[in-house]
N, C-alpha and C positions, 0 to 999 in steps of 0.2 A: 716465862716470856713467850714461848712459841715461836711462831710465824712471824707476829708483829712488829719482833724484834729483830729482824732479818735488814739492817743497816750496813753500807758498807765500810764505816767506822767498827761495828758491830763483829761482822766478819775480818774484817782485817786487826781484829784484840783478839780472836779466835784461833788465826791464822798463827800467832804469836804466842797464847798459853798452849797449843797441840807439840811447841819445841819445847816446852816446858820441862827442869832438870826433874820435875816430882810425878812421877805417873800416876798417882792422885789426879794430881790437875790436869794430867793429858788425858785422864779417862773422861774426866768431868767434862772439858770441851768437848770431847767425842758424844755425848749424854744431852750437849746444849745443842750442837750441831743434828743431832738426831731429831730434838723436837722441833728444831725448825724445818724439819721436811726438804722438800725439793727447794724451796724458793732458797735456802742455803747452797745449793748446787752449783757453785761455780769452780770456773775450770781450776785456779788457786786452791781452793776450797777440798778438791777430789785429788790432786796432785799429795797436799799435804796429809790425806787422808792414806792417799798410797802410801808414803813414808810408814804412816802409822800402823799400817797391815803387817813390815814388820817388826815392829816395836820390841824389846827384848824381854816387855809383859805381856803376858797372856791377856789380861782386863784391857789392858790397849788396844790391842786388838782387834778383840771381842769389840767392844766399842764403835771401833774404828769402823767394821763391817755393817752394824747394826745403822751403823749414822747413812751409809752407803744403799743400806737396804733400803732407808726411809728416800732416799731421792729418785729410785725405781729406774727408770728410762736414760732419765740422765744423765745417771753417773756410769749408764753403760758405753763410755766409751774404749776402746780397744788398749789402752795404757789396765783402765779398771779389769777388765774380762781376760787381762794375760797373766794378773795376778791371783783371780779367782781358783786357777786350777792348785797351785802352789797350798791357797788356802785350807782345800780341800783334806790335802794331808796333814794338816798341821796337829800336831800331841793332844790340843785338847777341842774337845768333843760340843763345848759351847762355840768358839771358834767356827770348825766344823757345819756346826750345824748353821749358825750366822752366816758363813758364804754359802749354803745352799740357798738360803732367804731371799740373800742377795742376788744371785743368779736369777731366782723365780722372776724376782722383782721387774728386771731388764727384759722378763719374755723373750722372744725370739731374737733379741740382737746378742744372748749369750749363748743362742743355740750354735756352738763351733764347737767343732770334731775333739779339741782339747777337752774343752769344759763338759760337753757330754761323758766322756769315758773315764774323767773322772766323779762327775755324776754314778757311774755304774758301780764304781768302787764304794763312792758312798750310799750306794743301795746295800751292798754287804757288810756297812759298817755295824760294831758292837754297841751300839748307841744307837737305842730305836727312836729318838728325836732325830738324832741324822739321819735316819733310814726314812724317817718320815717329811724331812724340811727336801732330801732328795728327789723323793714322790713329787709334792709339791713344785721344783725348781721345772719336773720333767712336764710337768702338768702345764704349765706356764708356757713353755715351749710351742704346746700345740702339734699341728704334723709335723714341724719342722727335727723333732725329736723320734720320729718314726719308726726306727731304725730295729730290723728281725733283732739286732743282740738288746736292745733297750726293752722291748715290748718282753722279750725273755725273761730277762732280769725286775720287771714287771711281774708275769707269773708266779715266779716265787715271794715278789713281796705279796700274793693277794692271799700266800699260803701262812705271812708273818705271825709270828706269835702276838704282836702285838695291834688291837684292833685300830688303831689310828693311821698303822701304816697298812695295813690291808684296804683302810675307807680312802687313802689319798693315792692309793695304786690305782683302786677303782677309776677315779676321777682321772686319774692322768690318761689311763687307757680311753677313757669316753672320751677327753680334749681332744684326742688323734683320729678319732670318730672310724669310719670306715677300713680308713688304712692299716686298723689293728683288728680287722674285724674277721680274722684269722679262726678255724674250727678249733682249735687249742684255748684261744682268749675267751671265745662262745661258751667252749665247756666249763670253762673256770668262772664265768661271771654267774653260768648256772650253779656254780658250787657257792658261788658269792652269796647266790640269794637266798640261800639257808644259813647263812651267820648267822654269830648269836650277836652280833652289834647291828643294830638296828640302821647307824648312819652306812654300812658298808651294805647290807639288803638295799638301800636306797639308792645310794651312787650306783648300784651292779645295776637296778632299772634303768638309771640315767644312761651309763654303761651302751645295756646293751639298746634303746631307742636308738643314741646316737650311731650304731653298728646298721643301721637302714637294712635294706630286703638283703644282706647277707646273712640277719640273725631270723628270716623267716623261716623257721622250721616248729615243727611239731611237739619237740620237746621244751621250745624256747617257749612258745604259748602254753604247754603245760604250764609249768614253772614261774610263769606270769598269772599266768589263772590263781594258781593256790597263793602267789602275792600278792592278791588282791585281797583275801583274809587274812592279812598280816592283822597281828595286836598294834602294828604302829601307823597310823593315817599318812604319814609323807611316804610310806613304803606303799601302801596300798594307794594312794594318790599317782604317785610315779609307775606303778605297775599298771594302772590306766592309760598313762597318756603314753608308756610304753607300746601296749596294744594300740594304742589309736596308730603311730607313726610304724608299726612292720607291720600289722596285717589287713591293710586296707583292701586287698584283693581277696584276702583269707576270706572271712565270711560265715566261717564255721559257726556250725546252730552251738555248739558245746562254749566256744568265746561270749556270742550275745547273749547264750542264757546265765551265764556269770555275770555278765556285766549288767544283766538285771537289778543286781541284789545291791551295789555301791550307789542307785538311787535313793535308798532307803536309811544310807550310813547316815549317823547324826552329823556330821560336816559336808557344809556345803560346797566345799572345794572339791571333796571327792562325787557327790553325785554331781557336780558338775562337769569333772574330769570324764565320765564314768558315760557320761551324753553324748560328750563330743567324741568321745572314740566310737559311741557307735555312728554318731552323724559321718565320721570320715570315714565307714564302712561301706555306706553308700545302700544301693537297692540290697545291696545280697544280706542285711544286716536285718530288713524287714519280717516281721509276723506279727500275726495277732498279735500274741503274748505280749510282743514288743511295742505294739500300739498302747495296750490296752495300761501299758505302764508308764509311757509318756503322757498319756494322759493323767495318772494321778501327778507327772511332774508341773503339768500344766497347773496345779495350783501352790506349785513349793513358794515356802516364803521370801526366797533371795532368788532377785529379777536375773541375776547373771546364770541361775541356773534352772530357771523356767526359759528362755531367751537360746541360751548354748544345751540343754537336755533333749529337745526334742525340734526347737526352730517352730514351738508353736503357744499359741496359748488364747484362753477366751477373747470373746470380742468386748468384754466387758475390763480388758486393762487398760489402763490408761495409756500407755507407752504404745503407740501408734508401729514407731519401728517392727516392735516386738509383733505387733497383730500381725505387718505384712511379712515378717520372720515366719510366721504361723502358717500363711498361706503358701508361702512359695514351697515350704518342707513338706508339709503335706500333698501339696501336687503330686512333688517330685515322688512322694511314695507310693504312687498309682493308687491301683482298682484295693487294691488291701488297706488303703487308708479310708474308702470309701465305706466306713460302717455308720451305723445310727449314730456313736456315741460320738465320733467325732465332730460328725455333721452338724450337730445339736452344740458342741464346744464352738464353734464355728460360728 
């Protein structure tokens, strides 16, 4: 039925089999209520849901949270988020792991001092789903979750045995952007980006972009450079648009002569990624070399990255935009744009 079945005849037969003497049938409303999502979300609704958090079955539950998870915002009201911590502890590990969900879900109206610190517990829980549904709850939080013991307990998950919760460590570090963008978090995300799990090399570029000119250093553009030959394209995609956002001032010949060679990848996402970092380089980004390659971009076969690769292209495209894209970039590059080959593209 879903969503469409969301009647308040509907809910109020719901409200009625969740007192149910068979926990069968109290799981099953929990299961019905879940796939009606938020539009099920009423205050009755969330009340008898609380009842069910603590049910003297585990699958009730379970249930119970999953239904809670699916209403997100809504069901974050302060009766829900005072029983979340309790949850936290509870004997089993699906449980568990289901009020971390839930937390996530609510975002920042579950970030309270209670519900974080028991969050931190279940970062060291024996169940690397809960170690990983905890990443996630923190992630969700944003800066609001900030906190030197959070971002710690962070660290060590990026160290986890288990890659799922090392890639959602990642991510929660990057939602807190700057304010985790600590020499400690810097050096770990550079550890990050020699994983051998491809999704956690990824988020550490997301990582560390969202870490702004705190993660400008020398070692940081190494380390993004040889990501940029990653075997996996969203690693070497995001390793581009990482350089574009810390080293706009940088400039360094050793960055744009790297970022030569991603025009040439067979995906057009990344020689496009690959353009725009040097376009938001600016003049110090310029040389031959670098002319003499935006012009073979000038005739790639995907408009979004002849258009964003260089800000230029023949006078023979159709796309009018893109021609005056052409001229205004090439200005901007002074006397060193000014060679026969361009002139002649022009």
């Amino acid at each position: 039925m879903g969503e469409k079945a969301v009647t308040r005849e509907v809910i109020n037969q719901l409200l009625v089999v969740l007192r149910d003497t068979d926990a069968d049938v109290r799981r099953s409303a929990c299961d019905t209520i879940t796939k009606m999502g938020e539009k099920a979300g009423t205050s009755e609704v969330i009340n008898q849901l609380l009842i069910a958090l603590m049910d003297t079955e585990e699958k009730v539950r379970w249930g119970a949270f999953q239904a809670i998870e699916q209403m997100g915002e809504r069901a974050g009201t302060s009766e829900v988020i005072s029983q979340l911590p309790i949850a936290l502890s509870n004997t089993d590990a699906h449980v568990r792991s289901s009020a971390c969900k839930a937390i996530g879900m609510m975002g920042e109206k579950a970030a309270k001092s209670e519900v974080i610190n028991q969050l931190l517990i279940a970062l060291t829980d024996t169940d690397a789903h809960v170690r990983r549904s905890a990443c996630e709850a923190i992630r969700w939080m944003g800066e609001k979750a900030a906190r030197s013991e959070v971002i710690n307990q962070l660290l060590i998950a990026l160290r986890d045995t288990d890659e799922n919760v090392r890639w959602n460590a990642c991510e929660a570090i990057g939602m807190m952007g700057e304010k985790a963008g600590t020499s400690e978090v810097i050096n770990q995300l550079l550890i990050a980006l020699r994983d051998t799990d491809k999704n956690v090399r990824w988020s550490a570029c997301v990582a560390i972009m969202k870490m702004g000119e705190k993660a400008v250093t020398s070692e940081v553009i190494d380390q993004l450079l040889i990501a940029l030959m990653d075997t996996d394209k969203n690693v070497r995609w995001s390793a581009c648009q990482a350089i574009g956002k810390i080293v706009e001032k940088a400039g360094r010949s050793e960055v744009i002569n790297q970022l030569l060679i991603p025009p040439r990848d067979a995906d057009e996402n990344i020689r496009w990624s690959a353009q725009w970092t040097i376009r938001n380089m600016g003049e110090k980004a310029i040389t031959s070399e670098l002319i003499k390659q935006l012009l073979i971009a000038l005739e790639d076969f995907d408009a979004c990255v002849r258009r964003s690769a260089c800000e230029a292209i023949s006078t023979g495209d159709a796309n009018s935009d893109v021609r005056s894209r052409a001229c205004d970039a090439l200005g901007k590059m002074g006397e060193l744009a000014a060679m026969d080959e361009v002139a002649y593209d022009l």
